[in-house]
C-alpha positions as CSV (number, residue, x, y, z in Angstrom):
1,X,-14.5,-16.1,4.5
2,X,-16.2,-13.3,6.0
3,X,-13.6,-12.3,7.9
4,X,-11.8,-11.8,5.0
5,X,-15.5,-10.1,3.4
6,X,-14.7,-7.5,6.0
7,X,-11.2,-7.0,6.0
8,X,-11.7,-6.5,2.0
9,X,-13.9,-3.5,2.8
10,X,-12.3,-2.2,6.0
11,X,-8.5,-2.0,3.9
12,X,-10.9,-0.2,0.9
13,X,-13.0,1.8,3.3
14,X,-9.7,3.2,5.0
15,X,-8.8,5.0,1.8
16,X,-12.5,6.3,1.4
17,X,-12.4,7.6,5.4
18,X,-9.1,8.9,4.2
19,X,-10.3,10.8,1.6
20,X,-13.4,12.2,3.5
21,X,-10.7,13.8,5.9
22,X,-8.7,15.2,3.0
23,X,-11.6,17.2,1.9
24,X,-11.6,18.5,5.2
25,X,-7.8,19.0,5.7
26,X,-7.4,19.9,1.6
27,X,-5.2,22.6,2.6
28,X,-2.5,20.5,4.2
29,X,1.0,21.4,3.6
30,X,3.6,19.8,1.6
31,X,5.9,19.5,4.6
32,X,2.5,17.3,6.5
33,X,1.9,15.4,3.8
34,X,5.6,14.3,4.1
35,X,5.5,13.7,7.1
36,X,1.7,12.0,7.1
37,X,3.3,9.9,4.3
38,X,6.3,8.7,6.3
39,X,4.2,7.5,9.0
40,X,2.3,5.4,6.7
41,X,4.9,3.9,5.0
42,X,6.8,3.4,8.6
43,X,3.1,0.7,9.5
44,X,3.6,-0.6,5.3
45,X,7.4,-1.1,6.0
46,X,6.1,-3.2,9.6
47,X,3.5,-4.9,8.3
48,X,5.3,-6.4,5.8
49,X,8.0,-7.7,7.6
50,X,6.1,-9.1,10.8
51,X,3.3,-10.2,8.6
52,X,4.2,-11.2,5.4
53,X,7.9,-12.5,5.3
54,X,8.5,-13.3,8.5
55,X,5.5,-16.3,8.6
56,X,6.8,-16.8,5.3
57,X,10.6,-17.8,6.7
58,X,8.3,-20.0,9.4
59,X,6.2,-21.8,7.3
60,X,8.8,-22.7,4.3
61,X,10.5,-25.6,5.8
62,X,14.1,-26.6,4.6
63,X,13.7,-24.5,1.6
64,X,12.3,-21.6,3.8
65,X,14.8,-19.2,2.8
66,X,15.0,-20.0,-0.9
67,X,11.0,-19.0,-0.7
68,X,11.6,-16.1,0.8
69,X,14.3,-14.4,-1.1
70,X,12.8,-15.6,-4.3
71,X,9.1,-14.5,-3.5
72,X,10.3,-10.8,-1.8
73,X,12.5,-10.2,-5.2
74,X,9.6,-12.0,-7.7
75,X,7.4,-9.2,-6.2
76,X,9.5,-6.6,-6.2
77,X,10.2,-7.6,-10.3
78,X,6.3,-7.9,-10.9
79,X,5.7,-3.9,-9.7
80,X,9.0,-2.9,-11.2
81,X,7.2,-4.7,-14.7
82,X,3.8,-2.7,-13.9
83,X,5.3,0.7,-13.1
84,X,7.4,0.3,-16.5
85,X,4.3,-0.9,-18.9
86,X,1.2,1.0,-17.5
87,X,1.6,4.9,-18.1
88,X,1.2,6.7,-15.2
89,X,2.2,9.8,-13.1
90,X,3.9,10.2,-9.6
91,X,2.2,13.7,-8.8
92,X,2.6,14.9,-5.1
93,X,1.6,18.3,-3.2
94,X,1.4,19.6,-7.1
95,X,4.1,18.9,-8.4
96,X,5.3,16.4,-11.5
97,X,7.9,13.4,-9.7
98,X,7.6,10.8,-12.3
99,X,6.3,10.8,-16.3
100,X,6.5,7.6,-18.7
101,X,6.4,7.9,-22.6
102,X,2.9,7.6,-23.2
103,X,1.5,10.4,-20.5
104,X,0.5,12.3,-23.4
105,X,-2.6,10.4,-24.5
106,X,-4.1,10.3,-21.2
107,X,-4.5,13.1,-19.1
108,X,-3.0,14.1,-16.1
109,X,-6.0,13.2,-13.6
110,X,-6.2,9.9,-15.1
111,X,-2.5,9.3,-15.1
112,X,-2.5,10.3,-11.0
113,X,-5.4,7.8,-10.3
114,X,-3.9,4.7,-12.2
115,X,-0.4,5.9,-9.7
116,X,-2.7,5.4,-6.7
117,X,-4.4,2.2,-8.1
118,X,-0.8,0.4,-8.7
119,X,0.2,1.8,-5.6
120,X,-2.8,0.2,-3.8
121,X,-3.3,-3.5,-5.3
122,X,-0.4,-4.9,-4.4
123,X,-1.3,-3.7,-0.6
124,X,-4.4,-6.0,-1.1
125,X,-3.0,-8.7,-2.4
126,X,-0.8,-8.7,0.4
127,X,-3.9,-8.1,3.1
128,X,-5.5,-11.7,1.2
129,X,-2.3,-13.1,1.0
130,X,-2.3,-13.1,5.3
131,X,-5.4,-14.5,6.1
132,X,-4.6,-17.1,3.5
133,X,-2.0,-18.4,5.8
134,X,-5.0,-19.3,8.5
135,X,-3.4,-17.6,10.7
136,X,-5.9,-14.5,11.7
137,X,-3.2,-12.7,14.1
138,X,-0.9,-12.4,11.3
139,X,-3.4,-11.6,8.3
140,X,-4.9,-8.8,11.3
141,X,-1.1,-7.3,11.4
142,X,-1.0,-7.1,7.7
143,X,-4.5,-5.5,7.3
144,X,-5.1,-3.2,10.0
145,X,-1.5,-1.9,8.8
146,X,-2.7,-1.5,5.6
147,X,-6.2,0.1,7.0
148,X,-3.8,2.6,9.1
149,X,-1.8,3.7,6.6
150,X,-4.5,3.7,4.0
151,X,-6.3,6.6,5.7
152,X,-3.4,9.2,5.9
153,X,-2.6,8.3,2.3
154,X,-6.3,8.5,1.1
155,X,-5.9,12.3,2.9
156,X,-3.2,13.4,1.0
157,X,-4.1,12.7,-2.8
158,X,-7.2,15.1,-2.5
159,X,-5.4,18.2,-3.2
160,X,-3.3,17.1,-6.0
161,X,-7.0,15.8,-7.8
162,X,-8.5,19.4,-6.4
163,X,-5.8,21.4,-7.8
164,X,-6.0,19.9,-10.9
165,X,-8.9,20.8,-11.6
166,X,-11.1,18.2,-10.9
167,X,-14.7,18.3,-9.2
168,X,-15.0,17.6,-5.6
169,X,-18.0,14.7,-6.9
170,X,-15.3,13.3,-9.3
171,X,-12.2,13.7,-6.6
172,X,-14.3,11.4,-4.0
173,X,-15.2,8.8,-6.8
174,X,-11.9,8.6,-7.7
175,X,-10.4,8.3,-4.5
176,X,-13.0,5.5,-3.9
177,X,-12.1,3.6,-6.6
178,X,-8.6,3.6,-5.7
179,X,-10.1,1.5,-2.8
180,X,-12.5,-0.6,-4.7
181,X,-9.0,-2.0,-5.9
182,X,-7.6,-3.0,-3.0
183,X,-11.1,-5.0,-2.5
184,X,-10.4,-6.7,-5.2
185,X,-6.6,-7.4,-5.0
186,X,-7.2,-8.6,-1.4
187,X,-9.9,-11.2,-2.7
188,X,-7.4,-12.4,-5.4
189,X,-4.3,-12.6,-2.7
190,X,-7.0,-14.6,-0.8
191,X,-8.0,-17.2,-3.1
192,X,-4.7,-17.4,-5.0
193,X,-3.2,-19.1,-1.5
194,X,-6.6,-20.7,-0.7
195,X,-6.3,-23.1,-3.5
196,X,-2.6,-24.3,-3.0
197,X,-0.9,-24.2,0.6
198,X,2.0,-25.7,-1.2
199,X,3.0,-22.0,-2.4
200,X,2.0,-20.1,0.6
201,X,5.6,-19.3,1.9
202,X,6.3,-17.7,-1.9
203,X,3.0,-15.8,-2.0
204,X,3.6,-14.6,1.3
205,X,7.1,-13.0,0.4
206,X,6.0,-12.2,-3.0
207,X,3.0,-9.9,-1.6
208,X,5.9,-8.8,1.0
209,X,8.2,-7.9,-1.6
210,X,6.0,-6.0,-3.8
211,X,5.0,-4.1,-0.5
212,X,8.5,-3.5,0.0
213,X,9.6,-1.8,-3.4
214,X,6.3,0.3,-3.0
215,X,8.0,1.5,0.2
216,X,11.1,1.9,-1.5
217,X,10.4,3.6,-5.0
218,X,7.6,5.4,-4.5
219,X,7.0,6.8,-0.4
220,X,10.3,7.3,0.9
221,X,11.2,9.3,-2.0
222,X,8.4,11.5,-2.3
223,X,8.6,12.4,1.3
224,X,11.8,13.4,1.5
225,X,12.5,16.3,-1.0
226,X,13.4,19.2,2.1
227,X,14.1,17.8,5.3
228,X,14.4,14.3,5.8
229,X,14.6,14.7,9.6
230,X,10.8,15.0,10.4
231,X,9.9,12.3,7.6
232,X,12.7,9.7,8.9
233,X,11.3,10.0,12.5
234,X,7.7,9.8,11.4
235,X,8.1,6.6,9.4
236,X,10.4,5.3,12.9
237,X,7.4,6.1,14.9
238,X,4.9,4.2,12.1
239,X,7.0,1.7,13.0
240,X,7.1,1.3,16.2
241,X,2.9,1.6,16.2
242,X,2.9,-1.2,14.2
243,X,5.4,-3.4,16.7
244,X,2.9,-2.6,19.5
245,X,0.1,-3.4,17.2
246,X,1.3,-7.1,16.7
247,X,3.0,-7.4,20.4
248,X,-0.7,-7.1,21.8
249,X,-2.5,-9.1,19.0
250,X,0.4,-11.6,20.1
């Protein structure tokens, strides 16, 4: 338990360190934060696979592959559901990506935070979710690539919050509270498996799968507006990090 006490508030610290080095780096470019974005999503994209859904195939049994399919598409349904029913706003380098019907009765800064926070919960559900398993080297894959590609991220949704307006005091408190979220989803993933081993191979593809369409809908897309050349090979090479990552936790 408190390895997992830690690993709660080294995923959330990540954003916050992040964030720190966003105010220092607020200037970065739109063609950066692409690329800084890709290479996150490249360790998301890893971790998911060689933490999440591949233990989930190997711990399954006969049914292993039923779990799996069904868990990676239940989660990709449940973020799908969230991204329809909670307004919120895909904002990135400044500009408006993404509105739903009720942005009007919130306002913008509040709209670009509760983005981030569904972006971020399913990520720690998914960090829980693999040290559920009781297998530490997997549920260390998992976080640390979460943790990695937490503190890019947390960099580059400081100028949006700046530019908007916002005080630095209120920027930072924000941004930290967009990783007090992933404390709490990776105590939830935690316990939900803790209780049951019996649905361990479906939580593990579930929290793969929502990881997955996060990937999917929301990064790739929003790095690659100009050239997708730099932003392919950065997410390759986040990638590959995580491959070595696990190879010498193996």
């Amino acid at each position: 338990m408190k390895i997992v006490a830690l690993t709660a508030l080294g995923v959330g610290g990540a954003t916050v360190l992040g964030a720190i080095l966003g105010f220092a780096l607020k200037k970065i470019t739109h063609r950066i934060s692409d690329i800084v974005l890709a290479f996150a999503a490249g360790i998301m994209m890893a971790a998911a696979v060689i933490g999440l859904i591949i233990p989930s195939l190997e711990s399954g049994g006969k049914f292993a592959l039923l779990y799996t399919i069904g868990g990676i598409f239940c989660g990709a349904f449940c973020i799908n559901l969230i991204d329809k029913l909670v307004p919120h706003l895909h904002r990135m380098a400044g500009v408006d990506i993404e509105s739903h019907a009720d942005n009007k009765r919130l306002s913008k800064i509040l709209l670009f935070v509760l983005a981030i926070a569904i972006h971020n919960f399913p990520e720690g559900i998914a960090a829980g979710v693999g040290f559920g398993s009781g297998n530490t080297a997997d549920g260390l894959v998992v976080a640390g690539g979460i943790a990695l590609q937490n503190i890019p991220e947390g960099m580059v949704i400081i100028a949006p919050m700046l530019s908007a307006g916002l005080k630095p005091s209120k920027t930072f408190l924000f941004a930290a509270l967009t990783g007090v979220v992933e404390v709490i989803g990776t105590f939830i993933g935690f316990f939900a498996v803790s209780f049951s081993s019996a649905v361990l191979p479906f939580a593990l593809a579930f929290a793969g799968g929502t990881m997955l369409y996060v990937i999917s809908d929301e990064m790739i897309p929003e790095t690659h507006h100009d050239s997708a050349t730099a932003p392919t090979f950065s997410l390759l090479i986040g990638f590959c990090v995580m491959l070595i990552t696990d190879f010498c936790l193996g």
